[in-house]
PyMOL CGO cylinders between C-alpha atoms (Angstrom):
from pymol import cmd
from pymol.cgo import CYLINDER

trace = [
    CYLINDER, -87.06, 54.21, 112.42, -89.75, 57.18, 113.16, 0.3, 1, 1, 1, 1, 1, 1,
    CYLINDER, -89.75, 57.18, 113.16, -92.60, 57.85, 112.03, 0.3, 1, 1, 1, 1, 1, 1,
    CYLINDER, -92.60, 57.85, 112.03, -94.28, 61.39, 113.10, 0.3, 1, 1, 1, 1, 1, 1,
    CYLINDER, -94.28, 61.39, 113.10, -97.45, 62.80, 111.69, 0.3, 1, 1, 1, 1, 1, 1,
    CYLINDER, -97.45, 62.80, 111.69, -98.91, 66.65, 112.32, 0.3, 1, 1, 1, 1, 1, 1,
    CYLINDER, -98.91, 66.65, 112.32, -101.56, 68.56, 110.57, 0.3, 1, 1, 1, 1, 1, 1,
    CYLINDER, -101.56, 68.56, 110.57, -100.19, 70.76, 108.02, 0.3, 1, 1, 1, 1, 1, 1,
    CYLINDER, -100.19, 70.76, 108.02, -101.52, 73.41, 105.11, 0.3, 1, 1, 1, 1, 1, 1,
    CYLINDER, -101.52, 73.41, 105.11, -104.91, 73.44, 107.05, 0.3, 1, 1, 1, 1, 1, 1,
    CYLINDER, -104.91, 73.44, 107.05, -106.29, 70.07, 105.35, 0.3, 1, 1, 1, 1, 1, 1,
    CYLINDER, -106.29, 70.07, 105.35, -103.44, 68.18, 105.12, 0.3, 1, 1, 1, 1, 1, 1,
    CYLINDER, -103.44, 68.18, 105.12, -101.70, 65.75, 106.99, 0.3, 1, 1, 1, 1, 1, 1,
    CYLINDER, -101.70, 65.75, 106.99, -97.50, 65.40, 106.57, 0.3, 1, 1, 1, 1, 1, 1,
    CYLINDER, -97.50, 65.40, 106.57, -96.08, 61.80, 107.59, 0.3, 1, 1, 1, 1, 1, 1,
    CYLINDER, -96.08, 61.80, 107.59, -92.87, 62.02, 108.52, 0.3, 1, 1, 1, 1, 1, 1,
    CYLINDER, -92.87, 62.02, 108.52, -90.74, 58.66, 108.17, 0.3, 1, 1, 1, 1, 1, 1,
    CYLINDER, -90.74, 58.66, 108.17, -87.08, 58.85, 109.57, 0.3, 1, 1, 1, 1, 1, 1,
    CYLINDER, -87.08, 58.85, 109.57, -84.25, 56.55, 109.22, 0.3, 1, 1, 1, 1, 1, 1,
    CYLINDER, -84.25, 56.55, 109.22, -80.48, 56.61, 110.44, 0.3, 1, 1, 1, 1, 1, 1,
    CYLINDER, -80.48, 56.61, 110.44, -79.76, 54.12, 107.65, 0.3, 1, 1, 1, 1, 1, 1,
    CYLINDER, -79.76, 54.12, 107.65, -76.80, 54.82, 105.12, 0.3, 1, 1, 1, 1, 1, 1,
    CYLINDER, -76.80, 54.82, 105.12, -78.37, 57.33, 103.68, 0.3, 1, 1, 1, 1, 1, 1,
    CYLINDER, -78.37, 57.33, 103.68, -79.32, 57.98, 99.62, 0.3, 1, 1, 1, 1, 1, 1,
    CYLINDER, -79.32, 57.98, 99.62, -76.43, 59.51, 97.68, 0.3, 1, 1, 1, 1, 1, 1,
    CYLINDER, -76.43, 59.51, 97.68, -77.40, 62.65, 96.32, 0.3, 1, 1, 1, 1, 1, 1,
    CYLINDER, -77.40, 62.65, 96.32, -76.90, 61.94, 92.17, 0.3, 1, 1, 1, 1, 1, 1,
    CYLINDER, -76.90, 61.94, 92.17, -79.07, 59.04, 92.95, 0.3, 1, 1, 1, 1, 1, 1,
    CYLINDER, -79.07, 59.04, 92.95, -82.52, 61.32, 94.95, 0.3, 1, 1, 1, 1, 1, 1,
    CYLINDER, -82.52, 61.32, 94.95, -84.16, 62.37, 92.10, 0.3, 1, 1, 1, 1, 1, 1,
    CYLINDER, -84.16, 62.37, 92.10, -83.83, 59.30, 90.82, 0.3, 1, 1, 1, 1, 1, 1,
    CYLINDER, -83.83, 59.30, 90.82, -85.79, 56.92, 93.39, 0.3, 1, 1, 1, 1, 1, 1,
    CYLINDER, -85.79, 56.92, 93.39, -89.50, 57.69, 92.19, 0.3, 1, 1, 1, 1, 1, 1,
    CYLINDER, -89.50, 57.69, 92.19, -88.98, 56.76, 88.83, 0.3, 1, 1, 1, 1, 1, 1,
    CYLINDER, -88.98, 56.76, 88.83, -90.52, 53.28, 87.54, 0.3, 1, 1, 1, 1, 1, 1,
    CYLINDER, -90.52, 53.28, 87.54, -87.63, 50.43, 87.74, 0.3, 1, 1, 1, 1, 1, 1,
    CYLINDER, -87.63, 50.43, 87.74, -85.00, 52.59, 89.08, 0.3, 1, 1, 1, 1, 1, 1,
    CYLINDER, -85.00, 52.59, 89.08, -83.02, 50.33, 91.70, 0.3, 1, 1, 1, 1, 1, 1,
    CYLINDER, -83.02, 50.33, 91.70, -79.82, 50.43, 93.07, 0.3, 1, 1, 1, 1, 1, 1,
    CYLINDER, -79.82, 50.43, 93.07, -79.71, 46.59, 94.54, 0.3, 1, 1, 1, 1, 1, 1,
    CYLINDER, -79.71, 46.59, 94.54, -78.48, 43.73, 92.44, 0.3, 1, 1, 1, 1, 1, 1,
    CYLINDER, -78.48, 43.73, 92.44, -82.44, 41.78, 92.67, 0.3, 1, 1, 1, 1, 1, 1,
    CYLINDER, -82.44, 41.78, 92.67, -84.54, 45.09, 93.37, 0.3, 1, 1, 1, 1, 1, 1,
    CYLINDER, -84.54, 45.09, 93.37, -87.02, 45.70, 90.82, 0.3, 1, 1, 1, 1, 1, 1,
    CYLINDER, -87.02, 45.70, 90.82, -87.69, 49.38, 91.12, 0.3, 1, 1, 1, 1, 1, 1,
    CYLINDER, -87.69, 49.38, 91.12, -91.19, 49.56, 91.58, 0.3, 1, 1, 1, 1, 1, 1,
    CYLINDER, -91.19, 49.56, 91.58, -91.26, 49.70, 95.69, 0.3, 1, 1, 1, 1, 1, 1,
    CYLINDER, -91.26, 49.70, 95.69, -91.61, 53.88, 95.92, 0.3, 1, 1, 1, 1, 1, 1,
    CYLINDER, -91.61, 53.88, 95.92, -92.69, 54.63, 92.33, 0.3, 1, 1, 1, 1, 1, 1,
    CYLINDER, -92.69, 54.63, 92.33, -96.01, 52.31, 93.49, 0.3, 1, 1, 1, 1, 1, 1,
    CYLINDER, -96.01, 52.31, 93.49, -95.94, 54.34, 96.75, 0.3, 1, 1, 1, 1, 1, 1,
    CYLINDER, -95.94, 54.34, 96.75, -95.92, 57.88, 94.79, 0.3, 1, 1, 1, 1, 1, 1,
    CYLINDER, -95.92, 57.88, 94.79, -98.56, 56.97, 92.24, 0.3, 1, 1, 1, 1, 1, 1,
    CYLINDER, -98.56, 56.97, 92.24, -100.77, 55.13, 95.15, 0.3, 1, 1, 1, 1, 1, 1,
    CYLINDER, -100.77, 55.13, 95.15, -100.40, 58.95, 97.20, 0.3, 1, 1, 1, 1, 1, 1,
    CYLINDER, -100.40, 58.95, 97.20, -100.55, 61.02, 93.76, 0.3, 1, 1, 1, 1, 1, 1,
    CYLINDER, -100.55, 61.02, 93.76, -104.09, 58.94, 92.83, 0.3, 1, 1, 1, 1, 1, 1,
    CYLINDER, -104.09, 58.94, 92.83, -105.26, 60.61, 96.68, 0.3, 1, 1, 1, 1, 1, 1,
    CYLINDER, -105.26, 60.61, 96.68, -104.17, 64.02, 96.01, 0.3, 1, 1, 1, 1, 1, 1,
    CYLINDER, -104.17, 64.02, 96.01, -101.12, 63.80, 98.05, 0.3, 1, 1, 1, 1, 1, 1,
    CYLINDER, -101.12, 63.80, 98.05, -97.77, 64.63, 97.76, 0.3, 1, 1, 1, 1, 1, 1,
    CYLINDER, -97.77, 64.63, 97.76, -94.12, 62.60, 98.50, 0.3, 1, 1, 1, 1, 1, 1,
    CYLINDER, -94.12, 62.60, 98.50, -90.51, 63.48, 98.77, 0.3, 1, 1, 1, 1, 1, 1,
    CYLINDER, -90.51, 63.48, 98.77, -87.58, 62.38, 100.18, 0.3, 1, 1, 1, 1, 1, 1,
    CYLINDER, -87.58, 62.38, 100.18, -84.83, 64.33, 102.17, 0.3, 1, 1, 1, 1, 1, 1,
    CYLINDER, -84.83, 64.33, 102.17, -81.02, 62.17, 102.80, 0.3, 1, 1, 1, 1, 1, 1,
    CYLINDER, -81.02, 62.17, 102.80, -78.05, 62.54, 103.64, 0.3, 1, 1, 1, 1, 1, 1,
    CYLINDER, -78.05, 62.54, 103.64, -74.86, 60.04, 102.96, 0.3, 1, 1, 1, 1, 1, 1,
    CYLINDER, -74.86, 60.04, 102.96, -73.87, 58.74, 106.68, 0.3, 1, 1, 1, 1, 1, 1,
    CYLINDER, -73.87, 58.74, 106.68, -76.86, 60.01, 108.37, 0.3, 1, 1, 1, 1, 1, 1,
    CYLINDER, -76.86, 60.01, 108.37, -80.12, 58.79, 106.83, 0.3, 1, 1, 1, 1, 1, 1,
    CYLINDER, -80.12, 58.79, 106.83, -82.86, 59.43, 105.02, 0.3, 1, 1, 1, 1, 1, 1,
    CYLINDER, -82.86, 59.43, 105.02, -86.74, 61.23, 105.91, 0.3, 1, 1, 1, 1, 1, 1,
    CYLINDER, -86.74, 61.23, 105.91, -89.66, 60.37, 103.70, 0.3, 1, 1, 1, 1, 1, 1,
    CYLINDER, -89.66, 60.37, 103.70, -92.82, 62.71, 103.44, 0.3, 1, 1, 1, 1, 1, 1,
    CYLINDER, -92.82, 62.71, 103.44, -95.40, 62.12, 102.76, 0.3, 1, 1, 1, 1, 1, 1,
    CYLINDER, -95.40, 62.12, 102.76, -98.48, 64.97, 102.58, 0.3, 1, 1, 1, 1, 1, 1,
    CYLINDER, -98.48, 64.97, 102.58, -101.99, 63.67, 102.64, 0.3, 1, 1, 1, 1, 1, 1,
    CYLINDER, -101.99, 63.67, 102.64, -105.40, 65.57, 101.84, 0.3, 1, 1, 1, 1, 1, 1,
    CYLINDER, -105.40, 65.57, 101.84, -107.81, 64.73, 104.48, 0.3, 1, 1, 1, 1, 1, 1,
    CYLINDER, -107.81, 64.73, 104.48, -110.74, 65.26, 102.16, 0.3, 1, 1, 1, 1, 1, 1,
    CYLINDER, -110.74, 65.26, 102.16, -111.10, 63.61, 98.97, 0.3, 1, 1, 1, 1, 1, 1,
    CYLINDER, -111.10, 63.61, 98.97, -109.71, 65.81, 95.94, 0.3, 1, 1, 1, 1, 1, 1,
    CYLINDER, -109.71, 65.81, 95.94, -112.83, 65.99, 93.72, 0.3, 1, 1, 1, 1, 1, 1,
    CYLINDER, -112.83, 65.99, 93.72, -113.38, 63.48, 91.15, 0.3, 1, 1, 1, 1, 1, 1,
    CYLINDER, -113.38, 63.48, 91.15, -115.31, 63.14, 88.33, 0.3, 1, 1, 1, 1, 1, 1,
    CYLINDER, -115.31, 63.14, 88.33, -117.41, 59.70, 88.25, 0.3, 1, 1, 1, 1, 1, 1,
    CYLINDER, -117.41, 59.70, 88.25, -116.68, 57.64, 85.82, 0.3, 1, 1, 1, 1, 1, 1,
    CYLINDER, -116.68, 57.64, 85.82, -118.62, 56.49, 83.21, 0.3, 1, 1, 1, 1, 1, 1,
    CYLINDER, -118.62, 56.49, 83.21, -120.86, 53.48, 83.24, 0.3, 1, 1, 1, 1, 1, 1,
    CYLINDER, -120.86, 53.48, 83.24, -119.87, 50.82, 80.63, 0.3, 1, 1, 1, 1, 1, 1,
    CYLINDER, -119.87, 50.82, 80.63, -122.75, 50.19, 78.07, 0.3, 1, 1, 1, 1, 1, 1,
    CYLINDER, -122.75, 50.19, 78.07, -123.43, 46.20, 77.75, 0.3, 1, 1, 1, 1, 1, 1,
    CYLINDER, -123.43, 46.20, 77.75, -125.14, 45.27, 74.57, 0.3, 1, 1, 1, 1, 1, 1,
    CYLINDER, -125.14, 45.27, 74.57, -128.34, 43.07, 74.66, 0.3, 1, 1, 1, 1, 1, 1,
    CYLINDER, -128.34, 43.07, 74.66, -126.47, 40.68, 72.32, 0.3, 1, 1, 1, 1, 1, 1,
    CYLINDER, -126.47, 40.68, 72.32, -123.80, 39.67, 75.20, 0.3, 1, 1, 1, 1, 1, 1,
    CYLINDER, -123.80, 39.67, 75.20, -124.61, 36.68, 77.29, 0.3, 1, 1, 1, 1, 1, 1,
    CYLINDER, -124.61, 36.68, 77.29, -122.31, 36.07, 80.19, 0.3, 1, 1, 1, 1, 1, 1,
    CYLINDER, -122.31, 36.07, 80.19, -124.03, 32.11, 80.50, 0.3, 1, 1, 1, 1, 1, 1,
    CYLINDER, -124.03, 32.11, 80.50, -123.20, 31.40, 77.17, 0.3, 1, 1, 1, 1, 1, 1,
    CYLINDER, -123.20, 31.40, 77.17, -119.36, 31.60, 77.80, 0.3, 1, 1, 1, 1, 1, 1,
]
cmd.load_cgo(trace, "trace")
């Protein structure tokens, strides 16, 4: 496994992680993202589609690059400044609640 990193798009930093594994068949790519999509007998799908909603929630970007026999690249392209965000809301708490009383 290697894992390279280099500034890239002038705010951005791309993580490159390669593998000479098996490699991902290429019917099955587009696939690996998605919520509960697994190939293994006890996987539960959730592995990268928690990784791409954990770097989507930063502003980032992920995608994957394989080939059968040779292996497999993840990258992954970070914002080094925060996107902007709005701030949430603060919740309202009526007078009538009374956390000691529970």
């Amino acid at each position: 496994m290697t894992i390279s990193s280099s500034f890239a798009q002038g705010s951005s930093l791309l993580v490159t992680v390669s593998e000479s594994g098996c490699g991902i068949p290429e019917n099955q790519l587009p696939h690996i993202f998605e919520p509960f999509y697994t190939t293994k007998e006890f996987g539960t799908g959730l592995g990268l589609s928690i990784v791409k909603g954990i770097i989507d929630a930063h502003g980032g970007k992920i995608w994957a690059e394989s080939e059968v026999g040779v292996g497999t690249q993840f990258h992954l392209l970070l914002p080094l400044v925060a996107p902007h965000h709005h701030t949430p809301p603060t919740p309202v708490i009526p007078e009538s609640f009374n956390r000691e009383s529970n």
